[in-house]
ROTI-427440 format. One record per residue: residue in three letters; y, x, z of N, C-alpha, C in turn. Coordinates in steps of 0.2 Angstrom, whole numbers, plus 2048, in hexadecimal, padded with zeros to 3 digits. Example, Ala and Ser with C-alpha at 12.3 -4.5 7.8 and 13.67 -1.06 7.14 Angstrom:
ALA7E48428277EA83E8277F0842827/SER7F58408237FB844824800840827/
% end
This chain:
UNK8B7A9C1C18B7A961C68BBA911C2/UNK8B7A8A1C38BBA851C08BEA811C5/UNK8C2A7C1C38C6A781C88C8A711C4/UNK8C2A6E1C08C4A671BE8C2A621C2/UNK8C7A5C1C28C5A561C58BFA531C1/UNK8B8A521C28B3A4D1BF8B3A461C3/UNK8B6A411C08B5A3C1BF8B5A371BA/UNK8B1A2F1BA8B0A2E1B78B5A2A1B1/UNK8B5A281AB8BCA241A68BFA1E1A8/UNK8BCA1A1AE8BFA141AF8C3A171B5/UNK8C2A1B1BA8C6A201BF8CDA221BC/UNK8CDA251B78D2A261B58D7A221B2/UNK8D5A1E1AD8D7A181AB8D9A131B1/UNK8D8A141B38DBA111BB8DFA121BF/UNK8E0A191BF8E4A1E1C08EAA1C1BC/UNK8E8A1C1B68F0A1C1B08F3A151B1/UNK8EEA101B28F0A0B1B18F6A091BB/UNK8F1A0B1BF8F8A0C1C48FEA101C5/UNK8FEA151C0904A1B1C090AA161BB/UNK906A111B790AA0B1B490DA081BA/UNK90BA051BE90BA021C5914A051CA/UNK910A0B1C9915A0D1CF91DA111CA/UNK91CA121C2921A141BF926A0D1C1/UNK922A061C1925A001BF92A9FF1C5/UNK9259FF1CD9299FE1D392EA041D4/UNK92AA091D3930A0D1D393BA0C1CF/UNK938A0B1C993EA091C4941A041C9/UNK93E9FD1CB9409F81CF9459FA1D6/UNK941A001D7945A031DF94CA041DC/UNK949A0B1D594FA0F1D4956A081D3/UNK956A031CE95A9FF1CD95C9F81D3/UNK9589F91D69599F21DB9649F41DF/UNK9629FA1E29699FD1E496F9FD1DF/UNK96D9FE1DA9729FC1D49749F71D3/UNK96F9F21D19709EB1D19739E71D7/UNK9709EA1DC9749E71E49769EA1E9/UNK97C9EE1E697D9F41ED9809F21F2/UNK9829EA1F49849E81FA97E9E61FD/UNK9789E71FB9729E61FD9709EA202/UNK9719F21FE96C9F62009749FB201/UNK9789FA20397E9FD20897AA0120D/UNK97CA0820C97AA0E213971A0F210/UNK96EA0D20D967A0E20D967A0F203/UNK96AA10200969A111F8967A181F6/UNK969A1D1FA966A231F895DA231FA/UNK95DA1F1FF956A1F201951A1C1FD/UNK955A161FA94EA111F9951A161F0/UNK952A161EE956A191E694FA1F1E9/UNK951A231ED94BA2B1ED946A261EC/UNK941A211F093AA1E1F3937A1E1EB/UNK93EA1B1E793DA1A1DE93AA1E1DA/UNK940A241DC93DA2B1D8937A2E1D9/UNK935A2C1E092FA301E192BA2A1DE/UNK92BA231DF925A1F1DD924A231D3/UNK92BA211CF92DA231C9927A271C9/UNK927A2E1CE925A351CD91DA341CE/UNK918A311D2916A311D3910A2C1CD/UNK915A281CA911A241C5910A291C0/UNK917A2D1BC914A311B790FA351B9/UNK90CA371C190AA3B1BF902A391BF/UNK902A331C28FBA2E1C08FAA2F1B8/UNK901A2C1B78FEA2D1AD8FCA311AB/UNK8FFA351AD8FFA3E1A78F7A3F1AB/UNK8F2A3E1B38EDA401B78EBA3C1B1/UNK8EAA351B28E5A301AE8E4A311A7/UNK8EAA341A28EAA3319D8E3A3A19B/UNK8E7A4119D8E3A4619D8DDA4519D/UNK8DAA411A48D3A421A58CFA3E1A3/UNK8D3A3919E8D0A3419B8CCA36194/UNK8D5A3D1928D1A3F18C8CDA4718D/UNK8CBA461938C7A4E1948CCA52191/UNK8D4A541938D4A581918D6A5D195/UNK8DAA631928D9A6A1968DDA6B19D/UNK8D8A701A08DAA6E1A78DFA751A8/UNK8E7A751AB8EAA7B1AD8EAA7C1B2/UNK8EAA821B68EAA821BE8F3A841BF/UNK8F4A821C58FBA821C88F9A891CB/UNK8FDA8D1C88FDA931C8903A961C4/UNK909A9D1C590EA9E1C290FAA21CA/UNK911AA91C7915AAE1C991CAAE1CA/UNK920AA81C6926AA71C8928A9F1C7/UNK922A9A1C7924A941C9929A931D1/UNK929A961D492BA961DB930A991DB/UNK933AA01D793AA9F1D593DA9C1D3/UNK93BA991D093FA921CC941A8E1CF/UNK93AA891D393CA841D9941A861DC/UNK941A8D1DE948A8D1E394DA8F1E1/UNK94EA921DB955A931DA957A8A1D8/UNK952A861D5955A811D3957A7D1DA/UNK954A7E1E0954A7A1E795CA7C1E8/UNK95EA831E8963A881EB969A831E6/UNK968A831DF96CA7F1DC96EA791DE/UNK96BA751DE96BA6E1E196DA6D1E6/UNK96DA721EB96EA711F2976A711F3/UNK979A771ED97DA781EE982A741EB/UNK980A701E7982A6B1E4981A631E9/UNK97DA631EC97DA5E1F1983A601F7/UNK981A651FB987A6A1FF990A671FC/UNK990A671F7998A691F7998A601F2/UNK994A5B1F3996A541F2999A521F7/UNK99FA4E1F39A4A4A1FA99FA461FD/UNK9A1A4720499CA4520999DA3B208/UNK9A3A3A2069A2A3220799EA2F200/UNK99AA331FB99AA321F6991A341F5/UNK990A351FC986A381FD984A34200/UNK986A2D1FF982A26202981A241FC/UNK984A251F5986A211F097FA231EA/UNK97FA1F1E5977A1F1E0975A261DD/UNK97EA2A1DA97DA2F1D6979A351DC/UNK97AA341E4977A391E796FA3A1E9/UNK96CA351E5966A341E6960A381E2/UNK964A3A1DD95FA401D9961A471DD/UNK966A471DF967A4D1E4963A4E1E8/UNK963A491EF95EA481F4958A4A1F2/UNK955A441EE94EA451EA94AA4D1E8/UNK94FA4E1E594EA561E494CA5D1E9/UNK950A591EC951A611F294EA5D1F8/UNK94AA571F5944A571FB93CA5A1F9/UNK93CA5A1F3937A5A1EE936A611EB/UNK93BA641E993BA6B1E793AA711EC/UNK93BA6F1F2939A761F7932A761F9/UNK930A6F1F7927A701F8924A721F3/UNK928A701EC925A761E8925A7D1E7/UNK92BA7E1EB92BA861EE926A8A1F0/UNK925A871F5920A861FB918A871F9/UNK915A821F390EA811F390EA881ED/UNK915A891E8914A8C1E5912A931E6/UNK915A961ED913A9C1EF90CA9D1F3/UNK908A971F5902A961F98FDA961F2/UNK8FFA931EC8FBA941E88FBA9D1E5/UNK901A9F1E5902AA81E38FAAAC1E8/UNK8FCAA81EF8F7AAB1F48F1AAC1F0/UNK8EEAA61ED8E9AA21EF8E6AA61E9/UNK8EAAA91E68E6AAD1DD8E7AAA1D7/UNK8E7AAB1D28E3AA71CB8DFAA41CD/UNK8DAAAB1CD8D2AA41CF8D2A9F1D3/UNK8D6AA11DA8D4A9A1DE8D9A931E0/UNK8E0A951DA8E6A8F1DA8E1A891D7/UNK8E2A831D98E1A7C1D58E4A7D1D0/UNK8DFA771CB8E3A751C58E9A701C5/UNK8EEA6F1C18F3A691C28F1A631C4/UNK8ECA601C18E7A5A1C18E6A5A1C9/UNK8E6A5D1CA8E1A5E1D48E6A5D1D7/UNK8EBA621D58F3A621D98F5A5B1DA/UNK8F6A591D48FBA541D48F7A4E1D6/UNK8EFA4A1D68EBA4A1D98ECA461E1/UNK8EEA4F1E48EEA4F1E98F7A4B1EB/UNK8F9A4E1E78FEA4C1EA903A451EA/UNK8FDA411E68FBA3A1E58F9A381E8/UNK8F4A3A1ED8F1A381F28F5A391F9/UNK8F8A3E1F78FDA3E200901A381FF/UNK906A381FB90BA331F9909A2B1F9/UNK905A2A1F6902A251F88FFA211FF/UNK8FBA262028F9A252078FFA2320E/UNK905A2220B90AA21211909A1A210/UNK908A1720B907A10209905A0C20F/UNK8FEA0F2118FBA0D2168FEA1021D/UNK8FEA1621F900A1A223907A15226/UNK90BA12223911A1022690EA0922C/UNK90CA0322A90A9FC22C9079FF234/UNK900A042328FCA07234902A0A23D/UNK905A0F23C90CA1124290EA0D244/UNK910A0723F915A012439109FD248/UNK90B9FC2449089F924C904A0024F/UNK904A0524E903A0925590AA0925A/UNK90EA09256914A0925C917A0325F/UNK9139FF25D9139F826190F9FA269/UNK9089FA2679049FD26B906A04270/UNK90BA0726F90CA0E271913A09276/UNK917A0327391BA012799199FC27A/UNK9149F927B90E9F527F90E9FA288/UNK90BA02283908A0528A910A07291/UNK914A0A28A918A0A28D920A05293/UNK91E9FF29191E9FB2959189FA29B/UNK9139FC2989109FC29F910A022A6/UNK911A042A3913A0B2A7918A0B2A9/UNK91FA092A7925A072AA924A012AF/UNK9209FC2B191F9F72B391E9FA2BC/UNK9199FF2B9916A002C0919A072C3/UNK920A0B2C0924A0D2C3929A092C8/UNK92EA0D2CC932A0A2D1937A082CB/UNK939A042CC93D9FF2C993E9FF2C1/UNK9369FE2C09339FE2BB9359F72B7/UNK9349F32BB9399EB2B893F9E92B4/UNK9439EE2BB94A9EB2BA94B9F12B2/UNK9499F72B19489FB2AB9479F72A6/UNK9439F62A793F9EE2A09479EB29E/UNK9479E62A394C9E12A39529E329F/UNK9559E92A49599EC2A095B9ED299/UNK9559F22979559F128F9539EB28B/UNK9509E528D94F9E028A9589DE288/UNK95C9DF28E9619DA28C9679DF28A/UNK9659E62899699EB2849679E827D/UNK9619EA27995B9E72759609DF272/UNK9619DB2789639D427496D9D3274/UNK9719D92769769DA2769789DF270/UNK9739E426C9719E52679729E2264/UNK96C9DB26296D9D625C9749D5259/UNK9789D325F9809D025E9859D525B/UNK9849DC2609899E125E9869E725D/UNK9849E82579819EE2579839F325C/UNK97F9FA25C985A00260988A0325E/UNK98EA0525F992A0925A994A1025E/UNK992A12266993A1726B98BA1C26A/UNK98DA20269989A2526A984A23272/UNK988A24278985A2627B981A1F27E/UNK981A1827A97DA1227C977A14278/UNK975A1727396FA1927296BA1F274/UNK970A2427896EA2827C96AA25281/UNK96EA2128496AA1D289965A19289/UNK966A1728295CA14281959A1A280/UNK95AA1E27C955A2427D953A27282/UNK954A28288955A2A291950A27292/UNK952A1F29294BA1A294942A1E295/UNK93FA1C29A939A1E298936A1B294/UNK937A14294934A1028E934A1128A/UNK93AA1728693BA17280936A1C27E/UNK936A22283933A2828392CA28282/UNK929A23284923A22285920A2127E/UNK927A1B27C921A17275924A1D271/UNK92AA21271929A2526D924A2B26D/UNK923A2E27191EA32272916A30270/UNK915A2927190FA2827090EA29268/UNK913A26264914A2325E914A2A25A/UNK919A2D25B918A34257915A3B257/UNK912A3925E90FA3F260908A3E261/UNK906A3A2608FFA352628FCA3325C/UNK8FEA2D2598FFA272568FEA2A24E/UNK905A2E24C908A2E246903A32244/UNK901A39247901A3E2438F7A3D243/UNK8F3A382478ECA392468EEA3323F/UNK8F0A2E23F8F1A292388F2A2D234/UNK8F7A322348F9A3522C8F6A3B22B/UNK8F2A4022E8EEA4422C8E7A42229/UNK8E6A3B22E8E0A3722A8E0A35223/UNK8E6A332208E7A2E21D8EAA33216/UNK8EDA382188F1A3E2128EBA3F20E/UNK8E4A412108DFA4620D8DAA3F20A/UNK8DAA3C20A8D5A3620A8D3A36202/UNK8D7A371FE8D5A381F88D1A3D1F4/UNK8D2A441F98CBA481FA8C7A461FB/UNK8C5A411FE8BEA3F2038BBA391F9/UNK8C1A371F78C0A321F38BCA361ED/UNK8C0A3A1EC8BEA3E1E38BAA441E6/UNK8B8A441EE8B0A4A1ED8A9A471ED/UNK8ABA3D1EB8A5A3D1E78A3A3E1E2/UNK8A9A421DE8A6A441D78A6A4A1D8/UNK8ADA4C1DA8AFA551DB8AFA571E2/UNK8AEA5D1E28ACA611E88AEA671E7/UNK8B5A691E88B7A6F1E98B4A761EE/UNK8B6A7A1EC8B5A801F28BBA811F6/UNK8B8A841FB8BEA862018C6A86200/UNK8C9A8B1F98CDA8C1F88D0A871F6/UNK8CFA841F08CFA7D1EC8D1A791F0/UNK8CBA781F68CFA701FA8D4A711FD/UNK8D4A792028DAA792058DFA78200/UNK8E1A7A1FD8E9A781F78E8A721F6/UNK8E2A6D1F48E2A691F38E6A661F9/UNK8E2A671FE8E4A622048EEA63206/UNK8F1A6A2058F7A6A2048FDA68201/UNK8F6A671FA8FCA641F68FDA5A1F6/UNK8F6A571FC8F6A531FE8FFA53204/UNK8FCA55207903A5720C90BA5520B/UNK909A5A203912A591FF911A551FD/UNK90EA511FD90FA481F8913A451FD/UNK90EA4620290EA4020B916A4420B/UNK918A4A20C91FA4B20E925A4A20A/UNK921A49204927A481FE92BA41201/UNK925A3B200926A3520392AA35209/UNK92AA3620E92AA37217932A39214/UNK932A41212939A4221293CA3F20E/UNK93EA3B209945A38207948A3320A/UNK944A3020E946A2C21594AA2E21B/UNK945A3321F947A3722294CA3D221/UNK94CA3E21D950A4321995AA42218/UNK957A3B21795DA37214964A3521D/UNK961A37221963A3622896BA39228/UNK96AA40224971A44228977A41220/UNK975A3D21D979A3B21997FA3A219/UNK986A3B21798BA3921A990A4021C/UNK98CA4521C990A4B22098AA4F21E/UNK98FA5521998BA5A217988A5D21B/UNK989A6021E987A6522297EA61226/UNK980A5A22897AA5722C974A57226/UNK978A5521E974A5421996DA5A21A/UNK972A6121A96EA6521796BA6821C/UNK96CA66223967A6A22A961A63228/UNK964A5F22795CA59226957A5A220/UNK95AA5C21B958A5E217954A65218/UNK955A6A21C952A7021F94EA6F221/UNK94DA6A225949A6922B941A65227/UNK946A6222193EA6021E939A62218/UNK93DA6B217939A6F215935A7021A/UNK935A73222932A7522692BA6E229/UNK92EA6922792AA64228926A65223/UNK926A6521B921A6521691DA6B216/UNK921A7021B91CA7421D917A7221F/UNK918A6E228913A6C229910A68229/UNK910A6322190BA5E221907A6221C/UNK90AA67218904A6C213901A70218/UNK902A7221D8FDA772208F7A71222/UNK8FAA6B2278F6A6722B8F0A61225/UNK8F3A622218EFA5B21B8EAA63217/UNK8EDA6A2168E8A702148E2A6E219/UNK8E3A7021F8DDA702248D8A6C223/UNK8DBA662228D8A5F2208D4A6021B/UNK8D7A622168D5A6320F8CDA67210/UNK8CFA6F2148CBA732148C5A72219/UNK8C5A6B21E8C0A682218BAA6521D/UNK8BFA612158BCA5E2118B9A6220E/UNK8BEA6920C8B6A6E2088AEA7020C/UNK8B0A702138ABA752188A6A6C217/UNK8A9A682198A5A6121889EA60211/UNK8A2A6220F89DA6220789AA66206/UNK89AA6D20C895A6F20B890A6F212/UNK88FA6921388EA6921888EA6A221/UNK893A6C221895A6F228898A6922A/UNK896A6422A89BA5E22C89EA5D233/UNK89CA612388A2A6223F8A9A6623B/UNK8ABA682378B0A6C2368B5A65233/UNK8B4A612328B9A5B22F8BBA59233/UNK8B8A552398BAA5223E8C2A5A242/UNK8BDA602428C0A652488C6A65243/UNK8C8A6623B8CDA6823A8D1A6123B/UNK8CEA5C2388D4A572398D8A57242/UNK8D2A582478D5A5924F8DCA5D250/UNK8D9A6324C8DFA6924D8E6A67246/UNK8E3A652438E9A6123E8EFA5D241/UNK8ECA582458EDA5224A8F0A56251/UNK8EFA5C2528F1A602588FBA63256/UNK8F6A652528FCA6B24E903A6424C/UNK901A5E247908A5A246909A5724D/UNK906A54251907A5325890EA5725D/UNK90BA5C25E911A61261915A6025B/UNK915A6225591CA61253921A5B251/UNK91BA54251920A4F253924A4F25A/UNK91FA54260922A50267926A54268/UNK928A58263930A5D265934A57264/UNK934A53260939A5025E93AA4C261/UNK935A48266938A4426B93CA4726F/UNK938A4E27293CA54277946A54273/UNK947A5426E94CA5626D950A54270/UNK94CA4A26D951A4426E952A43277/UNK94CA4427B94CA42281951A48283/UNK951A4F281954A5428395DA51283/UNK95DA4E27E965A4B27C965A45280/UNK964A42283965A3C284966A3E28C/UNK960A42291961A45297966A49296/UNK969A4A29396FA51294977A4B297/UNK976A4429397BA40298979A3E29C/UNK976A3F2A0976A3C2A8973A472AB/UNK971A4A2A8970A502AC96FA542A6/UNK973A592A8976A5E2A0971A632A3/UNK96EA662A8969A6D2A8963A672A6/UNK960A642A795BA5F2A595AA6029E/UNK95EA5D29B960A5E29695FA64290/UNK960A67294962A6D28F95CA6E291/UNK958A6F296952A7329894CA71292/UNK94DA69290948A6628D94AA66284/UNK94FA68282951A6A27E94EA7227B/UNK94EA7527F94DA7D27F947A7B27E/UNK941A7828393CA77282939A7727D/UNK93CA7327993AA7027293CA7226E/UNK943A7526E945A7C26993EA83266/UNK93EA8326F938A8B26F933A8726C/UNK92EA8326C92AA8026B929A81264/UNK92EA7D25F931A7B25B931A83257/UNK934A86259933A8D25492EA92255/UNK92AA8F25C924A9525C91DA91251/UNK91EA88256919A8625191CA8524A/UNK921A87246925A8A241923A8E240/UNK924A94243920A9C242918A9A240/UNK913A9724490CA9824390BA9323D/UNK912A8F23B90BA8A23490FA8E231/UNK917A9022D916A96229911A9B229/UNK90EAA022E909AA422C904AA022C/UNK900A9A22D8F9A9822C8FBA97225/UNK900A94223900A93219900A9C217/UNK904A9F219901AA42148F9AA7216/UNK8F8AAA21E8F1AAB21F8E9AA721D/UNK8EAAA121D8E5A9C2188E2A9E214/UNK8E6A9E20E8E4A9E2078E3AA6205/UNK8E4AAA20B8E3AB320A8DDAB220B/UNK8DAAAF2118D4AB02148D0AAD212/UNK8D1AA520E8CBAA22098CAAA7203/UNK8D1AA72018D0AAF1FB8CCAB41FA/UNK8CCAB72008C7ABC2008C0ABA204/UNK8BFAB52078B8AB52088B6AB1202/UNK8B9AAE1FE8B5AAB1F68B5AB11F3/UNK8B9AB61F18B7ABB1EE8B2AC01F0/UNK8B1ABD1F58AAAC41F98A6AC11F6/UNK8A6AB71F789EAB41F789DAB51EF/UNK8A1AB71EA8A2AB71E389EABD1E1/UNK89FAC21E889EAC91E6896ACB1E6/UNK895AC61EB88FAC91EE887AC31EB/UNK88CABF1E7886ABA1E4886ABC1DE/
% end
């Protein structure tokens, strides 16, 4: 079984000449903090990681463009103890990140730490889904990294795309507060918390509880992430499959990894952002950091699906693209709307603490049952393309 990308010299050269591109903006991130760190005060580990990855992302355009420009040899991402490695070097890292003085993980040297241990547990991760997947049916490096080009990129768009969905998501949401009982003076309210902000930031906990209570808030949250986010970025992660199966048309197995290792691009991105949140306090660093292994989980399962919608597409079954992307869009859905549950959960527990907790719990259970099922759909996937390509192998 082969696994090359065919396309044509100018594609790739294109390709190298943009991996120039994003080495450049990247270097520019990595240094802008150094150059002005009164500038970028509280946000320099972040925009420093957005570097490393653009950095990481350009080499890997070059080394894709370079190769396929000179036809040369294709190796598949496959290794019986790659994923030992990834993790003992995560467990290293970690623990080196862990025992940084905490006033000193906002600062520039903490940024290749961050970076890392957002990046290496998704290599943990695809590396045992390719063990799954066999010799014969692991991608080549080229495809991988491909893919994983195409996920990271894709936020490019993906980001503009949210911000006016969640405009539109608190459009709805004020209208819905409008035609509650005292759905005005609610408006009002917040407008003149919102312009009391401007002057004094908040510095109490429980004043942004209290914006998150609001229905209004709940709403446009809800709509935005649980609605909004997860049909734009499921579209938008795989789309470079759809790009290169003008030339290349993988089989089952193939796209599915392909499509996950789109996933881990889009999360690599996502998390050193969001990842970046428990900053400041070890302990926060490394539950956020947790949490977005569990995340990279599920944007490899839900961008695989994807992926493997766009195998069954090429071969004609073209209802299967649309149903996986639906159930893709299902699957990150609930698991963003836990995360509004949490917030609502926390912010109800100041005004009614069984409320509170109730909706909390909710989102807890919720939260570890759909955990449990995208772990097992990554390992049972790539068991089950496996052996039904080894039948069609057997029997043809």
């Amino acid at each position: 079984m082969t696994d090359d990308v065919h396309c044509p010299q100018w594609l790739w050269a294109l390709g190298g000449l943009a991996g120039i591109g994003f080495i450049a903006l990247g270097g520019l991130l990595v240094l802008l903090p150094l150059m002005m760190p009164a500038v970028f005060e509280g946000v320099v580990v972040a925009v420093a990681g957005y570097g490393l990855i653009s950095v990481t992302v350009g080499l890997c355009l070059c080394e894709v463009g370079l190769r396929g420009w000179q036809k040369g040899s294709v190796r598949r991402f496959y290794s019986k103890w790659a994923w030992g490695v990834f993790l003992v070097l995560s467990l290293i890292i970690g623990a080196i990140g862990v025992s940084f003085p905490a006033e000193r993980q906002s600062g520039f040297l903490f940024a290749p730490i961050h970076f890392a241990l957002i990046t290496l547990p998704g290599l943990v991760l695809f590396s045992l889904v390719s063990l799954l997947a066999g010799s014969d049916g692991a991608i080549s490096v080229r495809r991988m990294l491909l893919g994983v080009i195409g996920g990271a990129s894709s936020i490019i768009v993906a980001v503009p795309v949210e911000l006016v969905g969640m405009m539109l998501s608190s459009l709805v949401g004020v209208a819905f507060t409008v035609l509650t009982p005292g759905g005005e003076a609610e408006i009002e309210r917040m407008m003149q918390m919102m312009m009391r902000w401007v002057e004094t930031p908040p510095s109490d906990e429980s004043q942004i509880m209290g914006l998150l209570a609001s229905p209004l808030v709940l709403i446009t949250l809800g709509l935005t992430l649980a609605v909004i986010t997860p049909m734009v970025e499921e579209f938008g992660k795989t789309l470079v499959m759809g790009f290169l199966g003008i030339w290349s048309r993988p089989s089952l197995l193939p796209s599915f990894l392909m499509g996950a290792a789109c996933g881990l691009g889009f999360a690599w991105f996502e998390g050193v952002g969001s990842g970046a949140l428990g900053l400041g306090t070890s302990p926060a660093w490394g539950i956020s950091v947790s949490m977005r292994f569990l995340a990279t989980a599920m944007h490899a399962l839900t961008s695989g699906m994807v992926g493997l919608g766009w195998g069954w597409f090429w071969r004609r079954r073209r209802w299967a693209l649309p149903l996986c992307y639906a159930l893709s869009v299902l699957i990150h859905g609930v698991w963003n709307l836990n995360v509004v549950l949490s917030l609502a959960g926390a912010a109800l527990s100041a005004t009614s603490e069984v409320v509170g907790r109730v909706v909390i719990i909710a989102g807890v259970s919720v939260q570890v049952a759909l955990t449990g099922m995208v772990l097992v759909a990554l390992v049972s996937i790539p068991l089950v393309l496996r052996r039904r390509e080894g039948a069609g192998l057997a029997t043809s």
